[in-house]
C-alpha positions in Angstrom: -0.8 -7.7 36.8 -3.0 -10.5 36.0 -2.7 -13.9 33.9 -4.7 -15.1 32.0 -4.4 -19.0 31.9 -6.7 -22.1 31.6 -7.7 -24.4 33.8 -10.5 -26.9 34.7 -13.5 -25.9 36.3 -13.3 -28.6 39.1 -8.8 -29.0 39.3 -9.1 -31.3 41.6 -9.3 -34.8 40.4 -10.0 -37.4 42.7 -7.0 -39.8 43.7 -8.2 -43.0 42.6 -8.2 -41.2 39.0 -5.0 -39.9 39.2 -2.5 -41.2 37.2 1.5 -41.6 38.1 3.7 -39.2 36.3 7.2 -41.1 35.5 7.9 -39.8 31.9 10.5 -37.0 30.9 11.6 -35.6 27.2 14.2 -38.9 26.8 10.6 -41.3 27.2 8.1 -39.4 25.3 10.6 -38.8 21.8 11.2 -42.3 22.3 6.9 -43.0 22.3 7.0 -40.5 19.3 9.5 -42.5 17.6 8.0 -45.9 18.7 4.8 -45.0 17.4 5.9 -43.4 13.5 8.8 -45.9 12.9 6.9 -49.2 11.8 4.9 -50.4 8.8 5.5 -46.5 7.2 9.6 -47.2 7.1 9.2 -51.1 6.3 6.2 -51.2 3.9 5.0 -47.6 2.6 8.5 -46.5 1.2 8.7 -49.2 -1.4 5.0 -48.9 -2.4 5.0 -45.5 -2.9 7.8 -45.5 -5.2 7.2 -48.1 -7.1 3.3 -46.9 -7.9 3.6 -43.4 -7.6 7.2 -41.5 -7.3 10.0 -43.3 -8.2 13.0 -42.0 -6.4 11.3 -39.2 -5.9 9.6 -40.5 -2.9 12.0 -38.6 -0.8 10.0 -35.3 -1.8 6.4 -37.3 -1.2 8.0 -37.7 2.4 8.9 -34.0 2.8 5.3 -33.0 1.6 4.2 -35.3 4.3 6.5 -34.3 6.8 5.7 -30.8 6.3 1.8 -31.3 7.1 2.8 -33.2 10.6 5.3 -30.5 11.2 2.3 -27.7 11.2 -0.2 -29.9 12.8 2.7 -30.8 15.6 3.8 -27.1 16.1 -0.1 -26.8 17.1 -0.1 -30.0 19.2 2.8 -28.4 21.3 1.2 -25.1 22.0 -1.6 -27.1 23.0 0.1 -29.5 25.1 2.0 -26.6 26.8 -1.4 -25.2 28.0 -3.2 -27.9 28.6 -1.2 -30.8 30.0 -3.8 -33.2 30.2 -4.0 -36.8 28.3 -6.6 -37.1 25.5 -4.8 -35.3 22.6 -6.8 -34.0 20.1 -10.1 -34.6 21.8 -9.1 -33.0 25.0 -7.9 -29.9 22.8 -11.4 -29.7 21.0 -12.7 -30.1 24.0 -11.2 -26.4 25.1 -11.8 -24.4 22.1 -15.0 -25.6 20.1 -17.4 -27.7 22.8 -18.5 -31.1 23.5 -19.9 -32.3 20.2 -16.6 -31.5 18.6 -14.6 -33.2 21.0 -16.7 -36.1 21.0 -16.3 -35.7 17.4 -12.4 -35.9 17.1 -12.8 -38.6 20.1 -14.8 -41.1 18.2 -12.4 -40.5 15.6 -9.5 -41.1 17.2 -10.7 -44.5 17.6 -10.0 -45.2 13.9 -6.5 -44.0 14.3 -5.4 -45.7 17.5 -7.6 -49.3 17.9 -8.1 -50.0 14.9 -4.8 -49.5 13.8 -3.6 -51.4 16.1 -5.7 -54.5 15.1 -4.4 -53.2 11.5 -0.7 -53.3 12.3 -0.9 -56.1 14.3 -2.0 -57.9 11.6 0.6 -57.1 9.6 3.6 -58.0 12.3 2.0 -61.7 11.9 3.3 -61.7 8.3 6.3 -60.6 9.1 6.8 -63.1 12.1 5.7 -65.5 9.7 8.4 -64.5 7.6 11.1 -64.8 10.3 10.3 -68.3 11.4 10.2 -69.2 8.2 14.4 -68.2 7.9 15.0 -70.3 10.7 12.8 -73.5 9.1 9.5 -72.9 11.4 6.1 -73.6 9.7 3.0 -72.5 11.4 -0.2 -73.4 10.0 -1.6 -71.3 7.4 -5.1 -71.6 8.8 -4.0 -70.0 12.7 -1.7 -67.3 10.9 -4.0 -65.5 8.6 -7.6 -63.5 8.5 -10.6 -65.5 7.8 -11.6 -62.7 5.5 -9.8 -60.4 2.7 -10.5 -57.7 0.2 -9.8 -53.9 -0.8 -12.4 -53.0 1.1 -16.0 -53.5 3.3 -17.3 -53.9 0.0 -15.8 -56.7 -1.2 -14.8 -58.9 1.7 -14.5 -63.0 0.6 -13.7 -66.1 2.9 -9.9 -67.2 3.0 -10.6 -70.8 4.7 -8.4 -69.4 7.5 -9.5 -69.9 11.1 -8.2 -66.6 12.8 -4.6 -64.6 12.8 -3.5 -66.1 16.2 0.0 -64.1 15.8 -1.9 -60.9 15.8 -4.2 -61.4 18.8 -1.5 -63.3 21.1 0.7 -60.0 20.1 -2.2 -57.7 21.4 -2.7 -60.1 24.5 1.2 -59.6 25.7 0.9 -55.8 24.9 -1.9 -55.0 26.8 -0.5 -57.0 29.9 2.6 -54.6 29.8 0.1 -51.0 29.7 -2.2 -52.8 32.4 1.1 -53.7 35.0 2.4 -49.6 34.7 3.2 -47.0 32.5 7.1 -46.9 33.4 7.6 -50.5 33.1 5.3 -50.0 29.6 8.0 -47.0 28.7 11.2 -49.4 29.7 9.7 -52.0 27.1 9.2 -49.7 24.4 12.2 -48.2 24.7 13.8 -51.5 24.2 11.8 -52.4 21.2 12.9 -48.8 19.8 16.1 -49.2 20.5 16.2 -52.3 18.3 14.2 -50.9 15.5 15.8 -47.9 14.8 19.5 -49.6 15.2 18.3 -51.8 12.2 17.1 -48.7 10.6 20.5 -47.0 11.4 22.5 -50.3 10.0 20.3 -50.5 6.6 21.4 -46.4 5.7 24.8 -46.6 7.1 25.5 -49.7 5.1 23.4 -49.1 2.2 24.7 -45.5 1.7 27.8 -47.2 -0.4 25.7 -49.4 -2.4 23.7 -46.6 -3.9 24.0 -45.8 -8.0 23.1 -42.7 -9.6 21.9 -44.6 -12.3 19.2 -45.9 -10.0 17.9 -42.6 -9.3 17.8 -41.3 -13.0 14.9 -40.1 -13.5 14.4 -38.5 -9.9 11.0 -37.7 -11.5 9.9 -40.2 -13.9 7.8 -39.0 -16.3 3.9 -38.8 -15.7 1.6 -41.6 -17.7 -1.3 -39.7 -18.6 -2.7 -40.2 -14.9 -3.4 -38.6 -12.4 -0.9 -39.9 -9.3 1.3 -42.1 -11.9 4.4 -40.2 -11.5 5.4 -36.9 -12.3 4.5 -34.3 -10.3 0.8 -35.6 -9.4 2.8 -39.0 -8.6 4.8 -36.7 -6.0 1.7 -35.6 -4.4 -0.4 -39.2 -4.6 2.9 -40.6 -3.2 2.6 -37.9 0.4 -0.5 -39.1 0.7 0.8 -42.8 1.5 3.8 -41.4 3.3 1.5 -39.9 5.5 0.9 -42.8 7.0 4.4 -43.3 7.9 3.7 -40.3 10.3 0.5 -41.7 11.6 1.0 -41.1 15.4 3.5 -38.7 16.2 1.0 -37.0 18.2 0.7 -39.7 20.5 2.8 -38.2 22.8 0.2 -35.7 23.7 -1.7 -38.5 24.9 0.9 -38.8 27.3 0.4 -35.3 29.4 -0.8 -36.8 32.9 2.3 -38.8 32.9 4.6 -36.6 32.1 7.2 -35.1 34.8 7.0 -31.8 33.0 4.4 -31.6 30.6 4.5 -28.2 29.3 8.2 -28.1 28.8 8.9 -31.9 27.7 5.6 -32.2 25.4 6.9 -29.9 23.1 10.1 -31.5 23.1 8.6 -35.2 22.6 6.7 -34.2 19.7 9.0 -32.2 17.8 12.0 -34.0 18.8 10.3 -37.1 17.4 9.3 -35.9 14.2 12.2 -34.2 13.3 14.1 -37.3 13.8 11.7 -39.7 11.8 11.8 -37.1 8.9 15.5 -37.7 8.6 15.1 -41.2 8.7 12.6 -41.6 6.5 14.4 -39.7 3.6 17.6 -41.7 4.1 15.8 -44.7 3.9 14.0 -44.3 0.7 17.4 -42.5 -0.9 19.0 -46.4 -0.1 16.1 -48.3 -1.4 15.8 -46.3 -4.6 19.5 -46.3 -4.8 20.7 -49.4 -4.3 17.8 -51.6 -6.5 15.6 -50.9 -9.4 12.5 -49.1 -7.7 10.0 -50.8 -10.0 10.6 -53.6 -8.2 9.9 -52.4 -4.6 6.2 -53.1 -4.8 6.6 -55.8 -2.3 5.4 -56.9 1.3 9.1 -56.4 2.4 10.7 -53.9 0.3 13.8 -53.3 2.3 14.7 -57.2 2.7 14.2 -57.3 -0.8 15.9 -54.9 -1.7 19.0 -55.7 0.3 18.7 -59.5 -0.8 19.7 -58.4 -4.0 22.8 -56.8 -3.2 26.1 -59.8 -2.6 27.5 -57.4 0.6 24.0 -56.7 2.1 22.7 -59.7 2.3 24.1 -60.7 6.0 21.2 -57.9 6.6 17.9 -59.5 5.8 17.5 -61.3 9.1 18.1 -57.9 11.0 15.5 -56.5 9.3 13.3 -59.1 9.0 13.7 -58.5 13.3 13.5 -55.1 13.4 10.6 -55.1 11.0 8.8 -57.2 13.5 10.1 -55.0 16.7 9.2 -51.9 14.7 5.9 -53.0 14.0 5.3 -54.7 17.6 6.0 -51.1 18.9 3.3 -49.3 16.6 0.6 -51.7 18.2 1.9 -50.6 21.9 2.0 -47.1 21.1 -1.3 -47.0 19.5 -3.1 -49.3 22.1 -1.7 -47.0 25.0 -2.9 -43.7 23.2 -6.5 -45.3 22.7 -6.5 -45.9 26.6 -5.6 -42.6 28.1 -8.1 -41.0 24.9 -10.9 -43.6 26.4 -10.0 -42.6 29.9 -10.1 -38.8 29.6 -13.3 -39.0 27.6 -14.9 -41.4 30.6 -13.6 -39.0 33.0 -15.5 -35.9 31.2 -18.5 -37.9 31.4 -18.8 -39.1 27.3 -18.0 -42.8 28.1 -18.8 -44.7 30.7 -16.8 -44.9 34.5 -15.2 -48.3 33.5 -12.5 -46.8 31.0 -11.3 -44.0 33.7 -10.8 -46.5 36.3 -7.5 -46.5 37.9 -5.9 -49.9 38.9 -4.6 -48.4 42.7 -1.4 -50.4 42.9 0.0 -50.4 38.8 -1.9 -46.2 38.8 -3.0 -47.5 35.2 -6.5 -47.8 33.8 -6.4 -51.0 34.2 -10.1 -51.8 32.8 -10.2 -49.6 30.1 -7.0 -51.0 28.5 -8.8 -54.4 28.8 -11.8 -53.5 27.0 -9.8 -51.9 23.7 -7.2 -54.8 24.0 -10.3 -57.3 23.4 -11.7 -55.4 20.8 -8.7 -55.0 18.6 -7.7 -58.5 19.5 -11.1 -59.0 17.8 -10.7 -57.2 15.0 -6.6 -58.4 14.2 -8.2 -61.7 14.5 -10.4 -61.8 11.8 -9.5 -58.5 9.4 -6.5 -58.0 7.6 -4.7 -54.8 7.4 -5.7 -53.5 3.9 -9.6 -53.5 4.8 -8.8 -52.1 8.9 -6.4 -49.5 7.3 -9.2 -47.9 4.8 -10.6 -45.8 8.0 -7.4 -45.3 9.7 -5.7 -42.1 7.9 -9.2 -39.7 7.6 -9.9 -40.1 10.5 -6.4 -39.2 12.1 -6.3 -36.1 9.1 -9.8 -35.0 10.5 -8.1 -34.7 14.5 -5.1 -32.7 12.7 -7.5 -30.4 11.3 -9.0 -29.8 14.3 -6.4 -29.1 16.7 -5.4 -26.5 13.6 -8.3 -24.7 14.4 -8.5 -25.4 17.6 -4.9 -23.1 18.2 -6.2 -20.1 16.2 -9.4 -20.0 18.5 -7.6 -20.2 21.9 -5.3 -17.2 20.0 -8.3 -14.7 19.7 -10.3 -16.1 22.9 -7.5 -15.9 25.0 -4.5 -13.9 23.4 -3.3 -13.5 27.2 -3.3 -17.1 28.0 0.3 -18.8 29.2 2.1 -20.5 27.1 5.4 -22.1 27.4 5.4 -23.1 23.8 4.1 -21.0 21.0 3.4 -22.1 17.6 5.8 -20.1 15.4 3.8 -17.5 12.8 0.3 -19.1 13.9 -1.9 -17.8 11.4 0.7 -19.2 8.5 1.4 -22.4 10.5 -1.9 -23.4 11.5 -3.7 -22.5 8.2 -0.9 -24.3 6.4 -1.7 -27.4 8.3 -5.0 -27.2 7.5 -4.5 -27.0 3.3 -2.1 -29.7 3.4 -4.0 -32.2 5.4 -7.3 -31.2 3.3 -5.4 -32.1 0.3 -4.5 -35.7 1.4 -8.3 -36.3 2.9 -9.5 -35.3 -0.2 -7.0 -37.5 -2.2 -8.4 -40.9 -0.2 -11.1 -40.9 -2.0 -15.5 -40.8 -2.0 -15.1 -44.6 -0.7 -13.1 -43.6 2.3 -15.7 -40.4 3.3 -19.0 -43.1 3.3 -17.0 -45.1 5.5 -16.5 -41.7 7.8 -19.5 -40.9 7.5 -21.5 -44.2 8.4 -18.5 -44.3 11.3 -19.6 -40.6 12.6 -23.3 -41.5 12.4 -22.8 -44.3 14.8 -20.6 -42.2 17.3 -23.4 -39.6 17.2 -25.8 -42.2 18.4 -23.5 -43.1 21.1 -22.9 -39.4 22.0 -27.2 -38.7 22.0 -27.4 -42.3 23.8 -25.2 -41.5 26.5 -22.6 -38.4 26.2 -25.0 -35.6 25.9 -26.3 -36.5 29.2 -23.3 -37.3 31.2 -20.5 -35.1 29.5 -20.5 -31.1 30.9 -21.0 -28.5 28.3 -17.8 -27.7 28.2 -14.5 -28.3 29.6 -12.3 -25.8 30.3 -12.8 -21.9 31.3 -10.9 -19.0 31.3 -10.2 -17.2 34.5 -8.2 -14.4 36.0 -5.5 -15.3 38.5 -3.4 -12.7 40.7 
């Protein structure tokens, strides 16, 4: 009898390129969870409901959820079948050619470097913020972007010099990915460990502080526009709570490392996601329970909010840490996904050899994580988050869509195909995915699509320059083995 299964047209991969495998299930939920709990739990809960949802956030987060949970059931068939790092482009790559996986690869570089120079920005506030509890002042002008705005658009001077925070953070981060992945995995497990036991603390403590009265209206009532509460505020509201889920998939990224890919992919994603959900919802039934969620529209909603209540307040310097581990951790998470994306692109030929070298003693690529650790240091240093975040979410919605897609093609190409993971009522699940994550790229608004669309003009002169001459056709084949 014969299987049908995929594989790469040349398997073997030279050593020097091979990189160490020293992850299991425990490491990879804990690089799920390091990469979704951050500025989404500390930031996003509070400005959702106070602009959009009112304690009715916890649905907006379910809405969200929801989407990520179809999109991940398709990242874990695809990680199941092919184990290799690269994620989303590596899965276009297989089912729908070069162009399209160059496509979702440039892409991907709005949702993992620059969010990382995003979010990194935004831990310097909130170390800023700590220092400040224990009486240390750091000069304005070395702690803040020397431009601001809403946008591209409108950018203005600040008189700051550059976010030193921010680019000192990225400096010590990409010194742990460059030294080895296991030692990188020990180190964010540590700063997870910290976050999420804040996290843990705020519910289990805030649970008994929570008033009915608080929450009444669950659904306050719309204001004659469109995403101000009611219903359409529910639905406005998913769309920033989808950021709270930005990077679950970055475990994918992960395959060459993993012991067990096609077993403990699967479980890193889902495992990950589930958890965060859970979290997530807890957390905005305290904060909208325990304060007056008109009020949450704040840098640091959760400090706030438990600096208001006499038996909480022991809490706000644990937060204010874990806000700042939490955040620390998104900006590892995302600047190791960007370098094994970079480095299975380079290997296929779309980018060149110098971001799929591998360091021989620390198996790493070493030079590759250089290269994005300068340019986001760049970027933190002189950006702030709102204007870095503007390109961040379509461009992570538009990979989502594809590997969507992507699973009901391998389904009719290759029906036969080995899979240790299958996507549960695929041609519900996978459709599903795609309507939900249309809706919230459609809901970012025509501003947000020029920006994709000046972004994806100047990957396809990159890709004409130099991918469609180096990068194979396409990637993967289907063969017949005994």
């Amino acid at each position: 009898m014969t299987d049908v299964s995929l594989t790469q047209p040349n398997p073997v991969v030279a050593e020097e390129h091979q990189l160490k495998r020293a992850l299991g299930p425990v490491n990879l939920i804990l690089i799920g969870i390091g990469s979704i709990i951050g500025s989404g739990i500390f930031v996003y809960t509070g400005t959702a409901a106070a602009q959009h949802a009112g304690p009715a956030v916890m649905i907006s987060f379910v809405i969200a959820g929801f989407g990520c949970l179809f999109a991940g059931l398709c990242y874990a068939e695809f990680a199941s079948m092919i184990p290799e790092s690269g994620s989303a482009y590596t899965y276009a790559y297989a089912t729908m050619g070069r162009f399209m996986a160059w496509f979702i690869g440039w892409n991907m570089v709005l949702e993992y470097l620059v969010s990382a120079a995003g979010v990194s920005a935004g831990w310097s506030g909130y170390l800023v913020s700590l220092l400040n509890d224990f009486h240390i002042q750091v000069p304005a002008a070395l702690t803040s972007a020397p431009f601001a705005g809403d946008g591209f658009t409108n950018l203005h001077r600040t008189g700051a010099l550059f976010n030193l925070p921010a680019v000192a953070l990225i400096a010590l981060l990409t010194t742990f990915l460059v030294i080895g992945v296991k030692e990188s995995a020990r180190f964010n497990g540590l700063m997870v460990a910290v976050k999420v036991s804040i996290v843990v603390l705020v519910i289990a403590f805030g649970l008994s502080f929570v008033h009915t009265s608080n929450l009444t209206p669950f659904i306050p009532p719309n204001q004659g526009q469109f995403g101000k509460f009611g219903i359409t505020g529910i639905l406005a509201a998913s769309s920033i709570a989808f950021f709270a889920y930005i990077g679950f998939e970055a475990v994918s990224v992960a395959a060459q490392e993993a012991r067990n890919p096609r077993r403990d992919l699967p479980i890193g994603i889902l495992g990950s996601l589930g958890i965060c959900t859970v979290l997530y919802m807890l957390m905005a039934l305290v904060l909208t329970g325990i304060t007056d969620w008109r009020t949450l529209d704040v840098t640091s909603p959760v400090s706030f909010a438990v600096s208001k209540i006499e038996g909480l307040k022991w809490l706000v310097i644990p937060i204010d840490v874990g806000a700042v581990v939490g955040l620390a951790s998104v900006v590892f998470i995302s600047l190791y996904g960007q370098s094994r994306v970079f480095y299975s692109m380079a290997r296929d030929g779309f980018l060149p050899p110098a971001f799929s070298s591998v360091h021989p003693r620390f198996k790493t690529p070493h030079r590759g994580t250089i290269i994005i650790g300068v340019f986001a240091a760049v970027l933190a240093a002189i950006f702030p988050f709102d204007v870095l975040a503007d390109l961040v979410s379509i461009g992570t919605l538009a990979a989502f869509i594809a590997v969507c897609t992507g699973i009901m093609i391998l389904r009719i190409q290759v029906p036969r195909a080995r899979r240790q993971f299958r996507t549960p009522y695929v041609w519900l699940t996978a459709p599903a995915g795609i309507f939900i994550c249309g809706v919230m790229m459609v809901s970012l608004g025509w501003a947000t699509w020029i920006r994709l669309v000046v972004w994806t003009v100047i990957g396809i002169a990159i890709f004409l320059g130099y991918g469609i001459r180096h990068a194979a056709p396409s990637k993967w084949k289907v063969l017949n083995e005994p």
